[in-house]
C-alpha positions in Angstrom: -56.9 -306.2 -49.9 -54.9 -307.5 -46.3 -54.5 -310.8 -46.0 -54.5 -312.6 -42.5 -52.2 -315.5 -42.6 -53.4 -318.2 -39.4 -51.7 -321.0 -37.9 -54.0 -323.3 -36.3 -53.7 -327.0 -34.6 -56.9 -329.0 -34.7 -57.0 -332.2 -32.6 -60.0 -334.2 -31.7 -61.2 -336.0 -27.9 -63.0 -339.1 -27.8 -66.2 -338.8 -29.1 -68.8 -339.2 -26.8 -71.3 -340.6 -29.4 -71.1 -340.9 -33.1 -72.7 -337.2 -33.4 -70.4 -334.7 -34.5 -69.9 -330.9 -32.9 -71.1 -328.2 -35.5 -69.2 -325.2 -33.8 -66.9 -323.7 -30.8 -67.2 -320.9 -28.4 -65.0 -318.0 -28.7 -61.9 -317.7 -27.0 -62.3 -314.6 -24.9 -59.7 -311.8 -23.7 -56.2 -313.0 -25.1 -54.2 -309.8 -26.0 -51.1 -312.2 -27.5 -54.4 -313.3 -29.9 -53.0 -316.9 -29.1 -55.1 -319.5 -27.0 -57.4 -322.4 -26.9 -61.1 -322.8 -27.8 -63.4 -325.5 -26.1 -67.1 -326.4 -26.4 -69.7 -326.7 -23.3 -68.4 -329.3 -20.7 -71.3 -331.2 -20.7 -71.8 -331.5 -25.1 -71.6 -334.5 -26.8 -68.1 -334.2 -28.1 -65.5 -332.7 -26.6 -63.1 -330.9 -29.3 -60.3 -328.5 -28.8 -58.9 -325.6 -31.4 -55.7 -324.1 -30.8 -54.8 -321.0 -32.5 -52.2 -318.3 -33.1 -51.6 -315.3 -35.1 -49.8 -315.5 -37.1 -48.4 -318.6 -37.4 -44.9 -318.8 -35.3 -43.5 -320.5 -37.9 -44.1 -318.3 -40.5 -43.0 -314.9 -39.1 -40.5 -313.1 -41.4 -38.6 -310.2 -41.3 -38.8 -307.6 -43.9 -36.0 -307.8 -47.4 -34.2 -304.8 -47.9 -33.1 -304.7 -52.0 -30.7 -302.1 -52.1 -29.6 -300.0 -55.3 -25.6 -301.6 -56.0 -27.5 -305.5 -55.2 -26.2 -306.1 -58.9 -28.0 -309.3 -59.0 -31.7 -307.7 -58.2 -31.5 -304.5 -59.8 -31.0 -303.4 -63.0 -31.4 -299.8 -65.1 -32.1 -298.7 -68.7 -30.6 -297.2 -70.8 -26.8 -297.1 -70.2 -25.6 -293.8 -69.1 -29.0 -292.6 -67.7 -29.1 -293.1 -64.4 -26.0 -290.9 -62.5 -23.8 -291.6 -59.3 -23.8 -288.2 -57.4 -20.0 -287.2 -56.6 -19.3 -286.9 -52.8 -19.5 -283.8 -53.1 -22.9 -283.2 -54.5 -24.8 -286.4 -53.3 -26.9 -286.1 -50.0 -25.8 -286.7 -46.7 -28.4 -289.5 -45.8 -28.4 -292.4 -48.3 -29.6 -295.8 -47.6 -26.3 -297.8 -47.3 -26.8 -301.4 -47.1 -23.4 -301.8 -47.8 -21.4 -299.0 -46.1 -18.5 -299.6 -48.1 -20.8 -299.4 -51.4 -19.0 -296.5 -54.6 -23.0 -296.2 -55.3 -24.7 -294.6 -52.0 -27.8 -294.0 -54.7 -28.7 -293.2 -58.1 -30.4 -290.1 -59.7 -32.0 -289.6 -63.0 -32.8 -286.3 -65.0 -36.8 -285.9 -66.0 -38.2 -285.9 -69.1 -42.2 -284.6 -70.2 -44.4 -285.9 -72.4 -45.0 -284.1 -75.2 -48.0 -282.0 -74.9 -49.2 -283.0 -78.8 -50.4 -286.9 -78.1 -49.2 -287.8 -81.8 -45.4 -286.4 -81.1 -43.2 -289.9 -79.9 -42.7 -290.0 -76.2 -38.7 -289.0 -75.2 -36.0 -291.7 -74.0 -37.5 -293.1 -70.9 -34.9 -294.3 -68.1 -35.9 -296.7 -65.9 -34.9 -298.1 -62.8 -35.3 -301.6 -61.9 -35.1 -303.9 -58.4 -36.6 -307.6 -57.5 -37.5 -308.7 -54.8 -35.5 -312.4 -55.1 -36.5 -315.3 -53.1 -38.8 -314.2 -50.3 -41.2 -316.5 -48.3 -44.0 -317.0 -50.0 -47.2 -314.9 -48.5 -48.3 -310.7 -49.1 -46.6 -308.1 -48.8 -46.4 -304.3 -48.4 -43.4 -302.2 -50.6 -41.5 -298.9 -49.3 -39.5 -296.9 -50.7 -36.0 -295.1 -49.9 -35.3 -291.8 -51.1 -32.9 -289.7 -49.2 -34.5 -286.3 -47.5 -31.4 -284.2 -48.1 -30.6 -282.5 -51.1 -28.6 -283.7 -54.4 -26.8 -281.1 -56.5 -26.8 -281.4 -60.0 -23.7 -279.7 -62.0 -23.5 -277.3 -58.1 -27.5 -276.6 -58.1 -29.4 -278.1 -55.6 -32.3 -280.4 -57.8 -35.6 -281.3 -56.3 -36.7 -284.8 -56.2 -40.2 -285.6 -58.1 -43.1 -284.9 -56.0 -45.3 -287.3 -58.4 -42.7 -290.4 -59.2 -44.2 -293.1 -61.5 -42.9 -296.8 -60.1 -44.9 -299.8 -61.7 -45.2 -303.0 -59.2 -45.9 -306.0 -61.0 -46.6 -309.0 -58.2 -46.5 -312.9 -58.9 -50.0 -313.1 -59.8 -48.9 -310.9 -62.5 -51.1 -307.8 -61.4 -49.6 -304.3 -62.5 -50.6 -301.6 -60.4 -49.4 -297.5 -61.2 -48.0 -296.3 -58.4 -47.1 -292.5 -57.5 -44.5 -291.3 -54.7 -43.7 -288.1 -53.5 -40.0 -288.0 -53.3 -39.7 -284.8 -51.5 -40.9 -286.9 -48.1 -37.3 -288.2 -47.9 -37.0 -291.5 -45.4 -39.1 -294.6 -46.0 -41.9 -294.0 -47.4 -45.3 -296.8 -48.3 -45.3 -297.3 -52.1 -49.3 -297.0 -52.5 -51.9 -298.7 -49.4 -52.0 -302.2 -50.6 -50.5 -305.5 -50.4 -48.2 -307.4 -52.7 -48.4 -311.8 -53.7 -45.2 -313.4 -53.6 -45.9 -317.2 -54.9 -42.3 -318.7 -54.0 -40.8 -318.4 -57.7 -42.1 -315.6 -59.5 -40.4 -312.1 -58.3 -42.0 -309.1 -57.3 -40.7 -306.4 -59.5 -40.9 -302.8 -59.4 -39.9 -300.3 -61.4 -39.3 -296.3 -61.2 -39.4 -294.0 -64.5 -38.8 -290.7 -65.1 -41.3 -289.5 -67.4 -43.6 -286.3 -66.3 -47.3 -287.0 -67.8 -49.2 -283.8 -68.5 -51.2 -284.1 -65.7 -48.6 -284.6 -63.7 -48.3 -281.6 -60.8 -44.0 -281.6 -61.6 -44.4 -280.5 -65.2 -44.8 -277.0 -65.4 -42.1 -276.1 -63.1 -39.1 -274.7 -64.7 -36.0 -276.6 -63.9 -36.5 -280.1 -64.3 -37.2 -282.3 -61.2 -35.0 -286.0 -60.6 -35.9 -289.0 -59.6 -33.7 -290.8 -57.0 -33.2 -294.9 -57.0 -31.8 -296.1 -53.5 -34.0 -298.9 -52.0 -36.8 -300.6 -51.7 -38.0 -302.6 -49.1 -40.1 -306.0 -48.8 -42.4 -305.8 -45.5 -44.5 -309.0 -45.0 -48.3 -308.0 -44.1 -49.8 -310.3 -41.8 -53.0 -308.2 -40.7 -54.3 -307.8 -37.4 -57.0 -309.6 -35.5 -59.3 -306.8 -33.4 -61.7 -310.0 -32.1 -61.3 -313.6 -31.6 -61.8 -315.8 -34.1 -64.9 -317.3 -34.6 -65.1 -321.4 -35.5 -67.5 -323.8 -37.2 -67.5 -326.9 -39.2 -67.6 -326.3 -42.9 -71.1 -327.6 -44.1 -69.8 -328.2 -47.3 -67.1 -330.3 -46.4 -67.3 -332.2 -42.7 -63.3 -332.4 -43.0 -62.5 -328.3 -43.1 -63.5 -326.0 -40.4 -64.1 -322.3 -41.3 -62.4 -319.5 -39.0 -64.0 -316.2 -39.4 -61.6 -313.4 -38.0 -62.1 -309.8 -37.1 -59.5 -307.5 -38.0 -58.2 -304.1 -37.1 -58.3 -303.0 -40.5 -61.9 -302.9 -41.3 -62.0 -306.7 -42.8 -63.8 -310.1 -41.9 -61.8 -312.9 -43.2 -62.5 -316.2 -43.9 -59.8 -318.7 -43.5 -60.1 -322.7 -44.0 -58.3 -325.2 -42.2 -58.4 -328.7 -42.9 -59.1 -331.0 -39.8 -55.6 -332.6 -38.5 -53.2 -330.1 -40.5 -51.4 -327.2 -39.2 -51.8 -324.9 -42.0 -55.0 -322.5 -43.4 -56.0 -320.8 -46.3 -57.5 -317.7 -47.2 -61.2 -318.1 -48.7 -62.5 -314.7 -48.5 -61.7 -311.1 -46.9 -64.8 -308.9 -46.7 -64.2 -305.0 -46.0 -66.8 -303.0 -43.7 -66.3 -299.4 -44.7 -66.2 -296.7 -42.2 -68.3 -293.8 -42.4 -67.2 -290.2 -42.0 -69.5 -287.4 -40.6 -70.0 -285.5 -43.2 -71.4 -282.7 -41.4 -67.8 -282.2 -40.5 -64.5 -281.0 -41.8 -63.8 -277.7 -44.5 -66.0 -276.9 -47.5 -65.0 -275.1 -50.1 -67.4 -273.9 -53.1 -66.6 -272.7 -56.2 -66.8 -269.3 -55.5 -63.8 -268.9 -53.0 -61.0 -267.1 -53.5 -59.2 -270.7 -53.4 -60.9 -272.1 -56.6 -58.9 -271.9 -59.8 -62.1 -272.2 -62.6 -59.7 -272.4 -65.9 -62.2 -272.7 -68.8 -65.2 -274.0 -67.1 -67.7 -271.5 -66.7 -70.0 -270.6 -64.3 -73.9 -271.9 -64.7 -77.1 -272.2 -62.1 -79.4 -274.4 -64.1 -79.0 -277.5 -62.1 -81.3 -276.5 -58.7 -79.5 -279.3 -56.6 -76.5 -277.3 -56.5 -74.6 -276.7 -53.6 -74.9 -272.5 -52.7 -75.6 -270.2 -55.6 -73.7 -271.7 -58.7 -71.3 -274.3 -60.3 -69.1 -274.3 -62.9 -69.1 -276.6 -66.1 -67.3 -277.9 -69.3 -67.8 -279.8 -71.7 -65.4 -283.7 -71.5 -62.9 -284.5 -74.0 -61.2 -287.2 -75.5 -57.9 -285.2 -76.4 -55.3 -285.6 -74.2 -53.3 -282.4 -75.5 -56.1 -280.3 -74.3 -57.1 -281.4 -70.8 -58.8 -278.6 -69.2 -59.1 -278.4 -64.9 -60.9 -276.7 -62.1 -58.9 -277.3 -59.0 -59.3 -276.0 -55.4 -56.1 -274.9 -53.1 -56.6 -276.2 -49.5 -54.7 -276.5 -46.2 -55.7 -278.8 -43.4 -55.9 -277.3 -39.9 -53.7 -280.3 -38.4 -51.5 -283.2 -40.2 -53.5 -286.5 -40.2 -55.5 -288.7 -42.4 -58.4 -287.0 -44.7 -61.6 -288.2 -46.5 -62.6 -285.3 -49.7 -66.0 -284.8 -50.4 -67.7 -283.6 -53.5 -71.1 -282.1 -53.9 -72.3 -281.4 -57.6 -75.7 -281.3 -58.8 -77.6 -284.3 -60.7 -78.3 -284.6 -64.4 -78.8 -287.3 -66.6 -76.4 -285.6 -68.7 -73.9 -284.7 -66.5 -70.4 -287.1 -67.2 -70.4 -290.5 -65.7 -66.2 -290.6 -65.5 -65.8 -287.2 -64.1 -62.1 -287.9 -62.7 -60.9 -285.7 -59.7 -57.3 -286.0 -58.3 -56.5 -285.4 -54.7 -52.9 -284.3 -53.8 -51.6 -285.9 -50.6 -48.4 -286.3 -48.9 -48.2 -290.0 -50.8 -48.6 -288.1 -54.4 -51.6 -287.9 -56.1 -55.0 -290.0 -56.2 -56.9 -290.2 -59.0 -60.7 -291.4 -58.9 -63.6 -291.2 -61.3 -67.0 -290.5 -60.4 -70.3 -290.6 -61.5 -71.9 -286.8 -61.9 -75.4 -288.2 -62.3 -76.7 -288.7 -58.9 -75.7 -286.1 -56.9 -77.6 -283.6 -54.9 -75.4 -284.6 -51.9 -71.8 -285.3 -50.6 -70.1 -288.4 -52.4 -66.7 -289.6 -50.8 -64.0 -289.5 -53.7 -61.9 -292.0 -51.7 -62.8 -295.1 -49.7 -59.3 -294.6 -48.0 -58.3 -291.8 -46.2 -54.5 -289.7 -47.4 -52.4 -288.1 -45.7 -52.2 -284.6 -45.7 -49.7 -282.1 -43.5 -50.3 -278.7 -41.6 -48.9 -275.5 -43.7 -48.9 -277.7 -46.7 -51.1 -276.5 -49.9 -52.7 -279.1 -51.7 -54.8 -279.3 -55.1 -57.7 -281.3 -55.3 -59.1 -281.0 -59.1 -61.9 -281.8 -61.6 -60.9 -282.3 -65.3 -62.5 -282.8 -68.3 -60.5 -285.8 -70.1 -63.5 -288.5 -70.3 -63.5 -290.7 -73.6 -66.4 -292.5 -72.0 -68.3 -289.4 -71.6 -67.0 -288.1 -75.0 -68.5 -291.0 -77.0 -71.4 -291.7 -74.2 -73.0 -288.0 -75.1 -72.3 -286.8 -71.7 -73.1 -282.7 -72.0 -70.8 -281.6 -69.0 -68.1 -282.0 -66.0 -69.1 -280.0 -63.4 -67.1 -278.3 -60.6 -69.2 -277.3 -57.3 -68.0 -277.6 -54.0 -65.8 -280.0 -52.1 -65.4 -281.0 -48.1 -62.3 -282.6 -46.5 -62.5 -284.1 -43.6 -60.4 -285.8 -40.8 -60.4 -289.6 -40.5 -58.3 -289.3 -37.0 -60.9 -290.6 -34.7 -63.2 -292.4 -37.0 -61.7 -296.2 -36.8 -63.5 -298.4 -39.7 -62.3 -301.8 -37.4 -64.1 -304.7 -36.7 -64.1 -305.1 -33.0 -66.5 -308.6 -32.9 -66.6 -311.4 -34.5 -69.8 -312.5 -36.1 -71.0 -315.9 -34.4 
């Protein structure tokens, strides 16, 4: 969820009479979003709001935590993580320090054993902090160099599904999965980050492959690459002036309400005399795709991959002829998936689709991962009510021209295991663009 941070000035005229002024007019037409708001000339009192976003004083520039920052980085266990000779390390490192021995580090991959009861292999992990920022949110990307690294003279490939862990000051840990391949800096997940003033950000890259993870059947063994990460403070962006009004709670706070151009109304407080605000609420307004747009693809195209799930026409709310269907499971050695290939017509951002038919019996955590250009996203969805096109993800991915992508079904539900669920079924899915479709809010509600 954005954050809008707001720095606001509050003075008061002479009062005209003891009655107080309950709200403002909205300041109208100020691209800089910075300006003054005033009531009717002729009211009763005579008050005047200045605003601006964000607040001068707090502007900051984004923290760079590069990999040899000795005091804010740190890697386990010793010997793990390799320096790449000059010969065999890529041209384009991050070098925050040109003069650095350590342009980057690199790290071997290691799988998780296929049998669940087997003991997971050495992990390596790779460490940086973010130190003493100013306190307020913040958005996380990620270095990894786009040309190659040779391994022993063998050009390696970077993970295209690297696990990092963030872990913010509110003590929130959220799994996060980059494809290294992109080279450059790339957004560590679509979300923000709280810095409190003492407790660091941290976050962390592994380089275990899970099962599911697209890297492990290849044959030679992917790295992962540590360089940097950077700290990018998110302010948010107004799309409509703010709105003002006297809390009825409390006669000494006004209320702000703010559009913003990322599909959010926030609610900020700001006590009467102090420069300074607080965030009370965001709300998000979700933007609707047409969904008789975009690319379907059934089950029956040459594209869909059925694995063990098997074909079935019971269900009549099916999307064209049949679907196919298998049974959940609650062992993770034997995950079974139906997956489509697909290839979008142009590179942009893309909403997916699925259409399966309705059952009480169907599963209720049917999880589907989409592959996009970040790494993978995975989602669970309720098979139940269907009969029509659900949007998998409330956030559109990113996905390139002349790129193949998976977008699967599986069958590993515990819930649905225990729950009595009958099947997971795999029917048709649609993907369409976002580019175009803007979820903003462009008024203010009075």
């Amino acid at each position: 969820m954005k954050r809008t941070l707001i720095g606001m000035v509050l003075g008061a005229a002479t009062l005209a009479t003891a009655l107080a002024q309950d709200s403002w007019s909205t300041h109208r037409g100020s691209n800089q979003r910075t300006g003054t708001t005033t009531n009717a000339r002729n009211s009763v009192a005579n008050f005047l709001l200045a605003w601006t976003l964000p607040d001068m004083d707090s502007v900051r520039m984004p923290v760079v935590v590069d990999n040899d920052n000795a005091a804010l980085t740190s890697s386990t266990p010793a010997g793990a993580w390799k320096t790449p000779s000059a010969a065999e390390q890529a041209s384009d490192p991050y070098l925050d320090n040109p003069n650095t021995a350590v342009p980057y580090q690199y790290a071997e991959c290691v799988r998780e054993p296929l049998d669940p009861s087997e003991p997971l292999p050495t992990v390596a992990r790779f460490t940086w902090r973010s130190g003493q920022l100013t306190p307020g949110y913040y958005r996380i990307f990620v270095y990894v160099p786009s040309s190659d690294t040779r391994v022993g003279g063998v050009t390696a490939q970077y993970a295209r599904q690297a696990e990092y862990l963030v872990v913010d000051s509110t003590g929130t840990a959220a799994t996060l999965y980059l494809n290294q391949t992109l080279g450059g800096w790339q957004p560590l997940g679509d979300r923000v980050f709280y810095y409190d003033g003492s407790t660091q950000i941290v976050v962390t890259l592994n380089n275990l492959l899970r099962r599911d993870n697209i890297d492990y059947p290849l044959a030679n063994t992917p790295i992962v690459a540590a360089d940097a990460i950077r700290f990018v403070p998110d302010y948010g962006t107004v799309q409509a002036s703010p709105v003002a009004i006297r809390s009825p709670l409390d006669p000494g706070n006004h209320l702000v309400y703010i559009a913003n151009g990322n599909g959010t109304i926030t609610c900020v407080e700001n006590p009467v005399g102090t420069r300074g605000a607080r965030v009370r609420w965001t709300l998000r307004v979700p933007d609707l795709p047409n969904q008789e747009a975009g690319q379907i693809y059934d089950n029956e195209d040459a594209n869909f991959t059925a694995g063990l799930f098997t074909p079935n026409d019971a269900l009549t709310d099916r999307y064209e002829r049949l679907y196919h269907e298998i049974a959940p499971t609650n062992d993770a050695g034997n995950i079974q998936r139906a997956f489509w290939k697909i290839q979008v017509p142009t590179t942009g951002q893309y909403y997916v689709f699925a259409w399966f038919p309705s059952d009480d019996q169907n599963a209720r955590q049917a999880q589907y991962v989409i592959e996009h250009e970040g790494g993978s996203l995975r989602l669970r969805i309720d098979q139940r009510f269907g009969g029509r096109w659900v949007l998998l993800n409330k956030i559109p991915v990113e996905m390139r021209s002349g790129r193949t992508y998976e977008i699967e079904v599986n069958n590993f539900s515990p819930e649905d295991v225990a729950a009595g669920a009958q099947r997971v079924i795999a029917d048709a899915i649609r993907v369409v663009s976002a580019d175009g479709l803007n979820n903003a809010v462009f008024s203010t509600p009075a």
